[in-house]
C-alpha positions in Angstrom: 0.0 0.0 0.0 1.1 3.7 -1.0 0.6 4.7 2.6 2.6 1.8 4.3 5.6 2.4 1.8 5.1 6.2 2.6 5.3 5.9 6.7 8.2 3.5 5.5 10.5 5.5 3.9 9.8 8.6 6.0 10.6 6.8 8.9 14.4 7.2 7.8 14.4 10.7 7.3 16.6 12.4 10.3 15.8 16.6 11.5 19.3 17.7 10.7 18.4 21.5 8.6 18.5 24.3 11.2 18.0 27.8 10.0 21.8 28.8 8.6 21.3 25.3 6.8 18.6 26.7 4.9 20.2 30.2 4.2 23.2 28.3 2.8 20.8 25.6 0.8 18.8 28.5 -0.8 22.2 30.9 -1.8 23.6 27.5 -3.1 21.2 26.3 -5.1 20.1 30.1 -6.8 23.5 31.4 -7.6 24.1 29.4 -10.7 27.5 30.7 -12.3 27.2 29.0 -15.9 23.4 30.9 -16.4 24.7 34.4 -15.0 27.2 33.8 -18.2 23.9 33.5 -20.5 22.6 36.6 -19.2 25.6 39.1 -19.7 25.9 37.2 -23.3 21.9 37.6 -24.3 21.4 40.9 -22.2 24.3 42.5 -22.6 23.7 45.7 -20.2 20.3 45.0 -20.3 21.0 42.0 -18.2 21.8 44.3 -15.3 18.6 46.8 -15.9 16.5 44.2 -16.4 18.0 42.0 -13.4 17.2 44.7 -10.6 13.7 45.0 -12.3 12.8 41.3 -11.9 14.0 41.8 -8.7 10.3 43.2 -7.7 8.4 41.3 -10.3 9.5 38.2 -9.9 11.9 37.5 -7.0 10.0 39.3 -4.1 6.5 37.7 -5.1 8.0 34.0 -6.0 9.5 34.4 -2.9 6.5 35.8 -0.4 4.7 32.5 -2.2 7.2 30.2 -1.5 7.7 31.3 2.3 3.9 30.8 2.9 3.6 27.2 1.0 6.8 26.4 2.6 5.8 27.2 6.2 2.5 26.0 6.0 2.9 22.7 4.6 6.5 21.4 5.3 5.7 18.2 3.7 9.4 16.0 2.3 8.9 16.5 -1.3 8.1 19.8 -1.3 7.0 21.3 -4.5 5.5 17.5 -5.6 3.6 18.0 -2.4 2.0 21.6 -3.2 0.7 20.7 -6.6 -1.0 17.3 -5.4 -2.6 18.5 -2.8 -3.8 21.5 -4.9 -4.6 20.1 -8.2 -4.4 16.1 -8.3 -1.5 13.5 -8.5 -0.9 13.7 -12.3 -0.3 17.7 -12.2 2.1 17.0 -9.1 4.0 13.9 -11.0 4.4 16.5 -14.0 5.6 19.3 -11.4 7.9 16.3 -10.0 9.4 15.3 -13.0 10.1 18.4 -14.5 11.4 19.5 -11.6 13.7 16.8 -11.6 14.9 16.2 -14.5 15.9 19.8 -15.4 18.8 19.1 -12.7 19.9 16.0 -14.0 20.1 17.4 -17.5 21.8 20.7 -15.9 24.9 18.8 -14.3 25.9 16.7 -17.0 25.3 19.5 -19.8 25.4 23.1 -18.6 27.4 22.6 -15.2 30.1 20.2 -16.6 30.8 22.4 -19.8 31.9 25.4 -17.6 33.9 22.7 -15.2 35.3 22.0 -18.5 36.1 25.3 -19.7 37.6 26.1 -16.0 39.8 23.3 -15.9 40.8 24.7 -19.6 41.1 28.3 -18.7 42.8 27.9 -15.3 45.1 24.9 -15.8 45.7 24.5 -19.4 45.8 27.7 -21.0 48.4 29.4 -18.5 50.2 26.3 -19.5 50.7 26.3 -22.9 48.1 23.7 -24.0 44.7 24.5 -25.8 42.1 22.0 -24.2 41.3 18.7 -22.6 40.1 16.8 -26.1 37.1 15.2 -26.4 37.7 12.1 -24.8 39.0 14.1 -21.7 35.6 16.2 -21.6 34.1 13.3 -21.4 35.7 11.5 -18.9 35.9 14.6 -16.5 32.3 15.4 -17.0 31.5 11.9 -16.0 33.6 12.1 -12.8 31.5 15.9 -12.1 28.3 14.2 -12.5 29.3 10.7 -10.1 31.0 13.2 -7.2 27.2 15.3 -7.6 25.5 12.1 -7.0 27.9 10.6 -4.5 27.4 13.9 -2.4 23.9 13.5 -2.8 23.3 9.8 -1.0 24.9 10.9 1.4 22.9 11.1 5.1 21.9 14.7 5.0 23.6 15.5 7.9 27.1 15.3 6.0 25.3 16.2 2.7 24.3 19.9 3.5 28.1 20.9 4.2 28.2 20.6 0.3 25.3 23.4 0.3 27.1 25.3 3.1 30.7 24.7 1.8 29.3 25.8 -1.5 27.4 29.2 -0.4 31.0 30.5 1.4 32.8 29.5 -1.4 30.8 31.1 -4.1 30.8 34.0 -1.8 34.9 34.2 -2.1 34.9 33.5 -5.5 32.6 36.5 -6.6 34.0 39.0 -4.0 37.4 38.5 -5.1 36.1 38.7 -8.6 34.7 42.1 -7.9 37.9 43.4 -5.9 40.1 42.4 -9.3 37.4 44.1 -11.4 37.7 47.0 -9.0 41.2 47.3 -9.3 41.6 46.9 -13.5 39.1 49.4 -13.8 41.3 52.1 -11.6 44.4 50.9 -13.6 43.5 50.6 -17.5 39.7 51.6 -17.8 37.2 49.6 -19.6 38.7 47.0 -22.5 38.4 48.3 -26.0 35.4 46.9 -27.4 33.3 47.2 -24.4 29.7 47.2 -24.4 28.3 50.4 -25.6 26.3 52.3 -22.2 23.6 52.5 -24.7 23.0 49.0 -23.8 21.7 49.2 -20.5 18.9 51.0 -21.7 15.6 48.0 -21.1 13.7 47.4 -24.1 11.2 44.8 -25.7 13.8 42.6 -27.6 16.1 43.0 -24.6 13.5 42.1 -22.1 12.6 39.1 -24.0 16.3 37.8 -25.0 17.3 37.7 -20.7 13.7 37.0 -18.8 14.9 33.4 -19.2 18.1 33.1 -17.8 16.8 36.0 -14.9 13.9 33.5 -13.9 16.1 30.7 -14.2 18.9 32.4 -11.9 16.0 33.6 -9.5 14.2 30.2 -9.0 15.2 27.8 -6.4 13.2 28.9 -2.8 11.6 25.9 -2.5 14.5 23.6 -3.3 14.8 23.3 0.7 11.0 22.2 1.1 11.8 19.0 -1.0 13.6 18.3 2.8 11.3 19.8 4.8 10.4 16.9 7.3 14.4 16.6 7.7 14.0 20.5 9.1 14.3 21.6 12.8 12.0 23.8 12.8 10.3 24.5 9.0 7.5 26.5 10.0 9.4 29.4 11.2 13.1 29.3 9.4 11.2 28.6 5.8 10.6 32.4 5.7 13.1 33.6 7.6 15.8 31.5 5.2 14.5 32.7 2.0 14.1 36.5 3.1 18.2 35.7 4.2 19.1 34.1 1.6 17.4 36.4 -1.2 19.1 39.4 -0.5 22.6 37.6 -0.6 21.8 36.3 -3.7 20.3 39.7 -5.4 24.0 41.2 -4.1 26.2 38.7 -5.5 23.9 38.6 -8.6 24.7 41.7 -9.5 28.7 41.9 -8.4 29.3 39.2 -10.8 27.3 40.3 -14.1 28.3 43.6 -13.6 32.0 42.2 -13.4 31.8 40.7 -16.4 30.3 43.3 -18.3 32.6 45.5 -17.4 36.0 43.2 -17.8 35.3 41.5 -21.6 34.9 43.0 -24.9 31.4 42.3 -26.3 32.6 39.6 -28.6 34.2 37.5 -25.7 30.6 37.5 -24.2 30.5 33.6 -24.1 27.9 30.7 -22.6 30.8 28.8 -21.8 33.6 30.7 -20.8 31.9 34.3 -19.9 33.1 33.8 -16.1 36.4 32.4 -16.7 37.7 34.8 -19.3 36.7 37.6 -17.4 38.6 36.4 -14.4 41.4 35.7 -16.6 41.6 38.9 -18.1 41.3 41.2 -15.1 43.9 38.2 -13.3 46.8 39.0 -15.8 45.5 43.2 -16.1 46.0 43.3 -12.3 48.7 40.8 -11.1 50.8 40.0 -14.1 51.7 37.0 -16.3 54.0 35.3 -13.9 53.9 32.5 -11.0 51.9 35.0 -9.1 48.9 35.0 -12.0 49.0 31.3 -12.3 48.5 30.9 -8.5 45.7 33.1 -8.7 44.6 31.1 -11.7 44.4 28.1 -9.9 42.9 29.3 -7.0 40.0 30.8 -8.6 39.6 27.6 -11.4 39.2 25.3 -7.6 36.7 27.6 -6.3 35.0 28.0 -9.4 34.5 23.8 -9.7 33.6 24.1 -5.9 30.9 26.3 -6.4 29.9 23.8 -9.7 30.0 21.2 -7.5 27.9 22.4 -4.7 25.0 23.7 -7.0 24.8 20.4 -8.8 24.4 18.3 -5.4 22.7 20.7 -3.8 19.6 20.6 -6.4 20.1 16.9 -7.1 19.6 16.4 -2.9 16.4 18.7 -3.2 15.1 17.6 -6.5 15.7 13.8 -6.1 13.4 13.6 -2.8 10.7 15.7 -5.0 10.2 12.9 -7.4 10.8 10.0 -4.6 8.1 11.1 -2.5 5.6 11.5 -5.7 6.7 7.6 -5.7 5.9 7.1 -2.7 2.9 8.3 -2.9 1.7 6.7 -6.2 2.4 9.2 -8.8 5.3 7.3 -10.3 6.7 4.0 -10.3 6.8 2.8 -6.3 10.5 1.6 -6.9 12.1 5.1 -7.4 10.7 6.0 -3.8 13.3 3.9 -2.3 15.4 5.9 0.4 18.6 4.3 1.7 19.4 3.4 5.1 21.0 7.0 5.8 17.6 8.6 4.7 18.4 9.6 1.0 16.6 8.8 -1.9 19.6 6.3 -3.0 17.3 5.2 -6.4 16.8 8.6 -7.7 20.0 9.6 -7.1 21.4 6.9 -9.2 18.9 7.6 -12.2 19.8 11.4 -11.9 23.7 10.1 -12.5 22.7 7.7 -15.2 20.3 10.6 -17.0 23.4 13.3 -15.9 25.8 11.0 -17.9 24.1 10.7 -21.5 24.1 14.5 -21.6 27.8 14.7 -20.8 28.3 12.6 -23.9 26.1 14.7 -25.9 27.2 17.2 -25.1 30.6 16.8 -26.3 29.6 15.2 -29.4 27.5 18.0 -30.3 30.8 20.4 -29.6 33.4 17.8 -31.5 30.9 17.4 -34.5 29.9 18.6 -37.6 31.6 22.3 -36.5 30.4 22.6 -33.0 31.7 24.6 -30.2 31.0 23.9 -26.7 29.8 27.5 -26.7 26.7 26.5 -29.0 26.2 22.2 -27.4 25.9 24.8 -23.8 23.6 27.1 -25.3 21.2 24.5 -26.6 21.2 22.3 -23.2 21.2 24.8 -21.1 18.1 26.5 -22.7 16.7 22.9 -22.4 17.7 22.8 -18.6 15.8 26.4 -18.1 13.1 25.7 -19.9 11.9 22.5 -18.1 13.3 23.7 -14.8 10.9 26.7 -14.7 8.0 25.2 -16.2 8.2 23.0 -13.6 6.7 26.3 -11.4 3.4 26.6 -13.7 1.0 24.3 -11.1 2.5 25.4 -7.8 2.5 29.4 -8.1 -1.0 29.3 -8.2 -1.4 26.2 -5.9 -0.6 28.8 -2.8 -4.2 30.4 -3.7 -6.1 27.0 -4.2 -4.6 26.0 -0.7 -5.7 28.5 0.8 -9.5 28.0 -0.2 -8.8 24.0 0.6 -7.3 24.2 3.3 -8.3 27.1 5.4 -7.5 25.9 9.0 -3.8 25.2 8.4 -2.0 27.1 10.9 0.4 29.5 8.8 3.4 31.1 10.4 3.5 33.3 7.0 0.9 35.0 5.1 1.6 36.7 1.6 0.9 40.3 3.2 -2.0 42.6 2.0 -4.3 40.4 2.2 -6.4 38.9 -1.4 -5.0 41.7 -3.0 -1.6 41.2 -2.0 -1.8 37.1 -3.0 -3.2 37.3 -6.1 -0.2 40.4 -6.9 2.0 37.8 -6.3 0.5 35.1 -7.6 0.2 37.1 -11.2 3.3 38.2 -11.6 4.9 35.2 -10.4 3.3 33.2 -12.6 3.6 35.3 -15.7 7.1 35.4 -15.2 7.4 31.5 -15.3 4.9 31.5 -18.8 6.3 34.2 -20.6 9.9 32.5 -19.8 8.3 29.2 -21.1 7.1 31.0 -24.6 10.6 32.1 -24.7 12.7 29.4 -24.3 10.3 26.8 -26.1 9.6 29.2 -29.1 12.9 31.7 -29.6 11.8 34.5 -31.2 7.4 34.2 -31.4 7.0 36.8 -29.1 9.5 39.0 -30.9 7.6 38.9 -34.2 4.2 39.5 -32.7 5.5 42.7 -31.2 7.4 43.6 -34.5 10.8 42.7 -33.4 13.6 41.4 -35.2 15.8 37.9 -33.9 18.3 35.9 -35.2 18.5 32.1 -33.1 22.0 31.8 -34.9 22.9 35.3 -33.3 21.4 33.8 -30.0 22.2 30.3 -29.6 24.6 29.4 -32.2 22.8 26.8 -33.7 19.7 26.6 -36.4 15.8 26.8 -35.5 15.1 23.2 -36.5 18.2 22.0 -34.1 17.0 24.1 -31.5 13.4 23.6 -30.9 13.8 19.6 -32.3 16.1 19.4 -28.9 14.5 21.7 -26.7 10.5 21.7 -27.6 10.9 17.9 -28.5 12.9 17.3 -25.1 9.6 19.1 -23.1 7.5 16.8 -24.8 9.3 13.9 -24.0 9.4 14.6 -20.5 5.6 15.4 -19.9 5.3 11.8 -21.8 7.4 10.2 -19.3 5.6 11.5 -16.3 2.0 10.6 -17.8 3.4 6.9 -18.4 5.3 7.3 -14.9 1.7 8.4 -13.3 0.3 5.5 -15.1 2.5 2.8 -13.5 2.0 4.1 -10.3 -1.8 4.1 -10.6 -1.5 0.9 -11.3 0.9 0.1 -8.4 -1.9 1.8 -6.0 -5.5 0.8 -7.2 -7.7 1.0 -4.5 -5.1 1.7 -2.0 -4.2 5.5 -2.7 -2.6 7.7 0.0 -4.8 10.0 1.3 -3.7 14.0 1.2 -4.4 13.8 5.2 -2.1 10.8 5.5 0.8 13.2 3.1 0.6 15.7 5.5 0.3 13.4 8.8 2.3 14.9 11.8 3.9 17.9 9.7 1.4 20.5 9.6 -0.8 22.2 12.8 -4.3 23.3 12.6 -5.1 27.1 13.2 
């Protein structure tokens, strides 16, 4: 029964997240440093305008939401959790798998290309020596994805340092970023070739070329929730973690695009390498060529794979116990709800290595064939990681209003503030955000010509329309295809013995 295998599993999990954890879980898992690359290359300086704008139309709602959902219903699994209870099983197993696949794609396309293009910028380059090959991509990419995964069955209570670990360490790596940028600027001014100032100036095409990557780079609140009946104390560190954590984020955010922008030519503006060359260009402007560089080099290639590193576990721990517990609960194939001994969701984990793997591999035989550059394979995988990442938001936005009508005497810490008014604000524009950044990244360039304006995908993405949407649009519907067979199976698994939405939420929430 779906129920006995829930109180099963559960019974494993161990309260080891206390407030700090979560702070460090959330700054972890949002700053991604391979999409803020996508944004100065798309955006330009419009990244930056249009970063601080999203701030108050998209971060601050998503997160008032999240807070609330998160506080009141600290169910494990999170986001899977939400959109069941608001809308059905199938609508949460879609949420799930989205949710979860998006990260498995993510490590072993996006995240392991910009390991790769550290390891060449830092190690190689200073070195004399152009790259790793294609057979050395490959194999280094695989051992990125298996160290995510090993991190990631681990008991959480060894786990998180990876998120903690991860949050310092990005931390260092952007602030010292910023002091070099600080210090080239003062010495030689801005590189010839820099973006034009004109550029900061928000527009249509602009808006639509960045409101991807910004959502993308903004997403990730409830990443904690997927772990919530492993929390101290959910109820009241949920909010208090994400209002932490959010303005960290917004701050670094903004140190390290702005750093970029303002240490490469517009042509070096790369997917790939965005981060890396402007370290290494403000690294030789400021200290030299010598040993001392090359020291510096290395230094900021380790922390720059340390901070890969603790993203990718970090949202394989969270999204992983997402999909587990929609197995558990019949929504999916009972055998991927299988936790380990030390309380972590030891058969997802696996999957999400095995599913991390075949994109390494493509990956680098897009890049090593027929013309490709790693630039364009990241491009086209990483627009397939943000687009079903973020779609994955589309039934649990809206879920916080539903929950409220179904659910009216749940005790909640947090309330959206101003009342109706104030949810359904945030609930909008939340939820616009996510749709309008689904049209985008599923269909380059439709907006655009509905509003009269002109766009190249070569310019873009480096790669044709047919290539582009056949992988990304194609991927989507693949996906939803898997979870409606995955809901299926475990329909069938739970005939007549279905868990009940009071028996989900058994012991975790309190009555008002």
């Amino acid at each position: 029964m779906a129920e006995v295998a829930l109180k099963h599993e559960k019974a494993k999990l161990v309260k080891t997240l206390k407030r700090w954890d979560l702070v460090f879980f959330s700054v972890c898992a949002i700053i991604g440093l391979d999409a803020v690359a996508g944004l100065a290359k798309w955006g330009l300086g419009q990244g930056i305008t249009w970063f601080v704008i999203f701030v108050f139309l998209f971060l601050l709602p998503y997160g008032l939401v999240t807070a609330e959902l998160g506080a009141a219903f600290p169910a494990e699994g999170g986001i899977y959790t939400w959109a069941r209870m608001a809308y059905g099983k199938l609508p949460g197993e879609l949420t799930a798998i989205l949710y979860w696949i998006s990260n498995a794609i993510w490590i072993g396309g996006s995240l392991a290309g910009v390991t790769i293009a550290s390891i060449n910028a830092f190690f190689l380059e200073p070195n004399g020596k152009a790259d790793v090959g294609t057979l050395g991509s490959i194999i280094i990419g695989l051992i990125f994805v298996w160290v995510n995964i090993a991190i990631a069955v681990m008991a959480l209570k060894r786990g998180k340092w990876a998120a903690n670990i991860g949050a310092w360490v990005k931390a260092i790596a952007v602030i010292s970023f910023s002091l070099l940028v600080i210090i080239n600027l003062i010495k030689h001014g801005l590189p010839a070739g820099h973006i034009a100032g004109s550029t900061f100036t928000p527009s249509i095409s602009g808006f639509l070329a960045v409101i991807g990557a910004i959502i993308f780079l903004f997403v990730g609140f409830e990443l904690e929730s997927g772990a919530s009946e492993e929390m101290t104390n959910p109820q009241h560190d949920v909010p208090i973690g994400i209002l932490r954590s959010g303005i960290i984020t917004t701050i670094l955010y903004v140190m390290v695009v702005g750093g970029s922008l303002l240490s490469l030519p517009e042509k070096e503006l790369t997917t790939s390498s965005c981060l890396t060359g402007a370290f290494s260009l403000v690294n030789k402007a400021v200290v030299g060529t010598g040993g001392g560089a090359k020291l510096m080099g290395y230094f900021f290639g380790i922390v720059i794979i340390m901070t890969l590193i603790g993203s990718g576990s970090v949202w394989i721990l969270g999204s992983c116990r997402v999909q587990a517990v929609a197995a558990l609960d019949g929504a999916a194939p009972r055998g991927l709800g299988k936790f380990g001994s030390q309380g972590t969701p030891t058969a997802m984990a696996w999957l999400s290595g095995v599913v991390g793997s075949i994109f390494v591999v493509a990956v680098f035989w897009i890049s090593s064939s027929g013309g490709g550059t790693l630039n364009n394979a990241m491009a086209v995988f990483l627009g397939i990681a943000l687009s079903t990442a973020v779609l994955a938001y589309i039934f649990t936005i809206p879920a916080t209003i539903t929950l409220r009508r179904k659910f009216p005497d749940v005790h909640r810490p947090f309330i959206v503030p101003g009342g109706k008014f104030g949810l359904w604000l945030c609930v909008i524009l939340a939820e616009a955000g996510i749709i309008l950044t689904g049209f985008t990244l599923l269909w380059p360039g439709l907006i655009d010509g509905i509003l009269g304006q002109k766009y190249d995908i070569v310019s873009s993405w480096g790669v044709s329309r047919k290539f582009f949407e056949l992988t990304t649009f194609g991927s989507f519907i693949v996906i939803c295809l898997v979870g409606v067979v995955f809901y299926l199976w475990g329909r069938t698994q739970t005939k007549g013995a279905e868990t009940t939405t009071e028996e989900l939420l058994e012991g975790v929430v309190e009555e008002a």
